[in-house]
Each structure stands twice: as C-alpha cells, then as structure tokens.
N, C-alpha and C positions, 0 to 999 in steps of 0.2 A: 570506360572502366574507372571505376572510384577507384580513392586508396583503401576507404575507409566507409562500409555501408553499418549504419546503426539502426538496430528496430526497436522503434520505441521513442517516443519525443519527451519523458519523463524528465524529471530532475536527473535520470544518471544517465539515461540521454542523450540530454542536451549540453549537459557539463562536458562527456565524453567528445562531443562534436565542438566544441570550445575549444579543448585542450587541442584535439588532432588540429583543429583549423590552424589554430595557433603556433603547432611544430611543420604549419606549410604543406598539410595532404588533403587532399580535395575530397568532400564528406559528401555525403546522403545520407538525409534523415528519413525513415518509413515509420509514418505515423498512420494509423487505420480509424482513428477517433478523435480526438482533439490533443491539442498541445498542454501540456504541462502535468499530464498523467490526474493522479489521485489528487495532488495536490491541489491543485485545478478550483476543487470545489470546495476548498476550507476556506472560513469565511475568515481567517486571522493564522498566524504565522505568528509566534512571538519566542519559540525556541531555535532557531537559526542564529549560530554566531555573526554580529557583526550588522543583523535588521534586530530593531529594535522590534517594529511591528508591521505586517504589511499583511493585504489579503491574499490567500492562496492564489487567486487567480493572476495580481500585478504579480508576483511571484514569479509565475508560468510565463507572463508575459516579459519579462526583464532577461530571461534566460534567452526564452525564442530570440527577440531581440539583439542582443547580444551575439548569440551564432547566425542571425542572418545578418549580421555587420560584418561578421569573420568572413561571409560568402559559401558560409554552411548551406546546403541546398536540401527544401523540405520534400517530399511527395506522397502524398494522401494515398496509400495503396495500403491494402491486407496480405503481411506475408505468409506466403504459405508452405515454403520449406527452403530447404540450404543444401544446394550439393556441390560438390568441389568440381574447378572445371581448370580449363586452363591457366595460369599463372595466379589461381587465387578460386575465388567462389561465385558460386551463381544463385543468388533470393528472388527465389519465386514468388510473384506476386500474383493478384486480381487484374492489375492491368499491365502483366509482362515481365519480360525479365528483365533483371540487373544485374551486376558484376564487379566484382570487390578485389582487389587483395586481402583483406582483411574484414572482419565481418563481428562487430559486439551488439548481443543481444540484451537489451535492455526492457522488456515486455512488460515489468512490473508483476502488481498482482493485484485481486481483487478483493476488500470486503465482501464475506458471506452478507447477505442483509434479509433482516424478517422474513420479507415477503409481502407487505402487509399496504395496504391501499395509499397509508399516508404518509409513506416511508421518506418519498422522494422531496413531499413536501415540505416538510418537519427538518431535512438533512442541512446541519449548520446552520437552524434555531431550533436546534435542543435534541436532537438528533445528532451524534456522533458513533465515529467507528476507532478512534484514539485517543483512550485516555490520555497517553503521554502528551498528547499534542493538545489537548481543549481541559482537560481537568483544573488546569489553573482558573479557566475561566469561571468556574462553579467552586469556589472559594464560598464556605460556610450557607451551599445550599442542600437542597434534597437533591441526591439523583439516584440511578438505580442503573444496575448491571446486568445484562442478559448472557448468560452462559456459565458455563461449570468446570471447565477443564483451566490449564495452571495458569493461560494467561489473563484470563479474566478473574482467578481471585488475587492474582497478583495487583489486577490493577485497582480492586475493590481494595484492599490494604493503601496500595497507592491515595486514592480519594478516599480513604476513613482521614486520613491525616489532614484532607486538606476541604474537607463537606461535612457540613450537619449531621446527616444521616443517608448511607449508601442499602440499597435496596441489592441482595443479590438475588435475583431470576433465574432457574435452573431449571429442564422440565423433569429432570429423574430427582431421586429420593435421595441419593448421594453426591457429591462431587465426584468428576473423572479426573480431578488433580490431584496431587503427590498429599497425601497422607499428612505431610507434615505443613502443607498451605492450609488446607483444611482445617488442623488443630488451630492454628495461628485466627485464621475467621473465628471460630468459637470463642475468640480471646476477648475481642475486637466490640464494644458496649454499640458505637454507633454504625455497627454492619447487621442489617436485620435479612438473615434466611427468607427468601421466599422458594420452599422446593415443590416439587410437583409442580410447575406451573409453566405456565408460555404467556407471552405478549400477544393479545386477540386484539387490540386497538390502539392509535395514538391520538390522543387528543386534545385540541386545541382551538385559538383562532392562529393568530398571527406567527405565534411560537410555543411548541410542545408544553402543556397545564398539565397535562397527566397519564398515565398509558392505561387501561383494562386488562386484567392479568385472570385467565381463565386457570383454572389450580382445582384438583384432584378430578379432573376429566369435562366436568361442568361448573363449578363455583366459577363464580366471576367477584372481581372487587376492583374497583378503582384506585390506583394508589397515584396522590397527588405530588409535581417533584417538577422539577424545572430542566435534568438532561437526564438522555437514556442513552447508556454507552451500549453499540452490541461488539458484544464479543462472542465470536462464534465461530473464529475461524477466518482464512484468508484462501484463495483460489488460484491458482496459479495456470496459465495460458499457456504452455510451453511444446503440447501436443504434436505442433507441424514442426516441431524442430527435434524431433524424438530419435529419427533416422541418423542424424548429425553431429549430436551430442549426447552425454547422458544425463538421465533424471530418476530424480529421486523416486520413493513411493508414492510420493504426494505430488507430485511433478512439477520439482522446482529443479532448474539446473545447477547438476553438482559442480560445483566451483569453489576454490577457498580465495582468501584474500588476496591472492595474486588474482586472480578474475580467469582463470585459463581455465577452459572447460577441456573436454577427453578430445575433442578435434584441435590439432593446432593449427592456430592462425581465426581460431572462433572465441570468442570472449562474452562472459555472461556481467553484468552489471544492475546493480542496484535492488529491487524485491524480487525479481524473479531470479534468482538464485541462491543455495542454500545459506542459510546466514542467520543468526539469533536475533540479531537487532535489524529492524527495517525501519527508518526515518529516513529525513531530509539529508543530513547532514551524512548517514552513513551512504544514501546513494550517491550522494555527489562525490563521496573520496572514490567510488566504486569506480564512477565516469572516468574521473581522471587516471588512476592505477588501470583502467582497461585501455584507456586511448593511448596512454604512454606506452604499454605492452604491444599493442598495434603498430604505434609508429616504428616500433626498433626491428620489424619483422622486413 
C-alpha cells in the first residue's frame, strides 16, 4: 500500500508527488500516456515564474526527474475507477489493482481540436490551443481565432493588443459570448469578424502560411497569418471516477481551492477540476495544496 496514489503525471501531478515525497510518504504516480501532460508538447514555456525560457517538454522532464530523485514511483497503467477499501482506497487499473491511503486525482483536460488532417502537424509551428501561453510569440503578426463563446473573444482582445491583425472564426452568425465581449470586438479596428465560417484546411510547408476558411455553407477563401489559436473548448476525462466523487455538468471534478473533492481522503488537482484559471503555475500550487492535504490525513 502507497501513502499517497496520484493519477495523472501532469504538472500538478508531479508537483503533488514532490511535495508528498518530500514530507516522507511513499507515492505512485499513474500515468496512461506520457509524462508531463499538455504541457509536454509546447514548443516554449516563457510564463512560469523563475524560467526565463525552456521547452514544454525539458519542462516535463525536470519535474519527472526531480520526483524520480525523491523515489516517486511511475506506472504506465489506465485508471479506471476508485473505491474505498480497507484503511484507505483501491484504483483500478488495466493492469491491476493498487491501494492508497490517500488518492489525488490529477487527470488534466484536453483541448477540443479541429479535427482537420494537418492539425497535428502544424501543433507548435503555428498551431496553438493557448493564447495566454504563445501569444507573446506573435508580437505584431497576423493571426486568427477559431471560436465564439467568452473565452476565445476574450483572448481575441487579448492578441488585438499585442498582433497586427486578429482574424475571429465563428461558424454561427452571432457570438455565444456575454453581450458585453461582443460590444467590446466591434470596438476593436484590428479584430476582423469572420462569421459563418469554419476552418476546412491548414496550410503550409514547414510552419502554418495560412488556413482555408469555408463561410456561408460553400465560399471558401484563403486567409494568409502566421498562428491559428483554436478555441473551442476544453474536454475533461473524469468519467471512471464519477461513482467516487462528484462532477460537474461538463465533467470536471467539483473541488475548490482546498483540492478536497465530495469523498474524503480523494483530492482533485490542477485542470481537471473545477476552476477559472488552468495554466502552469495555477496546477502546480494545486499539486502542492492537494499533497499537503493528503499528508495530514
């Protein structure tokens, strides 16, 4: 029996499995994909307190590292649910069970993405899913915004301040965001409406030259731009843990800043639970404030 089983090898994690290793409880980490979540695949990191600049992946890797120095222990399995057993809990996995006193779920979440052939290719040269995170890098170029609801024109405001010219992509005739984002775009000289329309192509060599925007059911047009942010939504994995804890409508586990989900002794951390802000920095305090809660139990 662990002290301490964590699902999820993300930034909050791995942070989480730091912190516990370090107050002396022997961890397991379940990871079902690869180490260092989302982050993983950003080609640059430059808002993290204290890096100046590093890529997503050394990122990923300096954490792992760091808890497998602690004697944080990994294991590549898919969990597939939590039910309390004797003197703590038992996560069901693909290849068996394990057994906790204590149990933080750190699952993340997923960008919605296009769909679109060249998605994967394009993803961090000129393809992103975080303004907040890559907008600096498009400093006084074109780029364009895929989506319609508040946080994609929030981020289109975001990048008028800091690009040439922002392209917003919507496929209905109006925005699904708050009335008064909306008034605010219309203010806005270098935010140009593109409504009715969807993203049919992304095109390139080496790095994203331009996307094909099909608009009012058949037009097609070329619009030429150097990043395409999608915003469209985020996905949350939280399904086989439904039984155990509760979730939202959108199925992200309700938790507030304490991390303590409806089961005690079960802890939610970093995007997969409910929360306005998801970055770096807010999953990492999540890790810690869940593994501290953990240890005192």
């Amino acid at each position: 029996m662990s002290d301490i089983i964590i699902v999820g090898a993300g930034c909050a994690g791995l942070t989480a499995a730091i912190y516990a290793a370090r107050a002396g409880k022997s961890v397991t980490v379940l990871e079902n994909e690869g180490v260092g979540g989302q982050i993983s695949t950003s080609p640059r990191v430059e808002n993290y307190p204290g890096i100046k600049s590093v890529s997503g992946m050394e990122f990923a890797d300096r954490l792992f590292d760091q808890a497998c120095d602690l004697g944080v222990e990994l294991q590549l399995a898919h969990a597939e649910g939590i039910e309390k057993s004797e003197g703590g809990f038992t996560v069901k996995t693909d290849f068996g069970d394990l057994t906790g006193k204590a149990v933080i779920l750190a699952t993340g979440c997923k960008h919605r993405k296009l769909g679109l052939p060249e998605e994967e290719r394009f993803a961090g040269k000129g393809v992103s899913y975080c303004a907040v995170c890559d907008g600096a890098f498009y400093k006084g170029k074109t780029v364009a915004i895929v989506g319609g609801g508040n946080a994609a024109l929030q981020n289109a405001l975001m990048l008028a301040d800091i690009c040439e010219k922002v392209y917003l992509i919507h496929r209905r005739d109006a925005y699904r965001a708050e009335r008064q984002l909306a008034e605010q775009i219309g203010k806005v000289s270098n935010i140009v409406p593109v409504l009715n329309a969807t993203v049919s192509a992304l095109n390139g060599g080496d790095k994203l030259e331009s996307v094909t925007v099909t608009q009012n059911g058949n037009e097609k047009k070329e619009i030429e731009l150097e990043g395409l942010f999608v915003s469209i939504g985020q996905q949350a994995d939280n399904a086989a843990f439904a039984d155990a804890v509760a979730l939202d409508e959108e199925g992200y586990i309700v938790a507030g800043e304490d991390c303590r989900t409806s089961c005690e002794g079960v802890f939610a951390a970093g995007d997969c639970r409910t929360k306005q802000i998801r970055q770096l920095t807010t999953a990492a305090a999540d890790g810690a404030v869940a593994a501290l809660a953990a240890c005192r139990l």
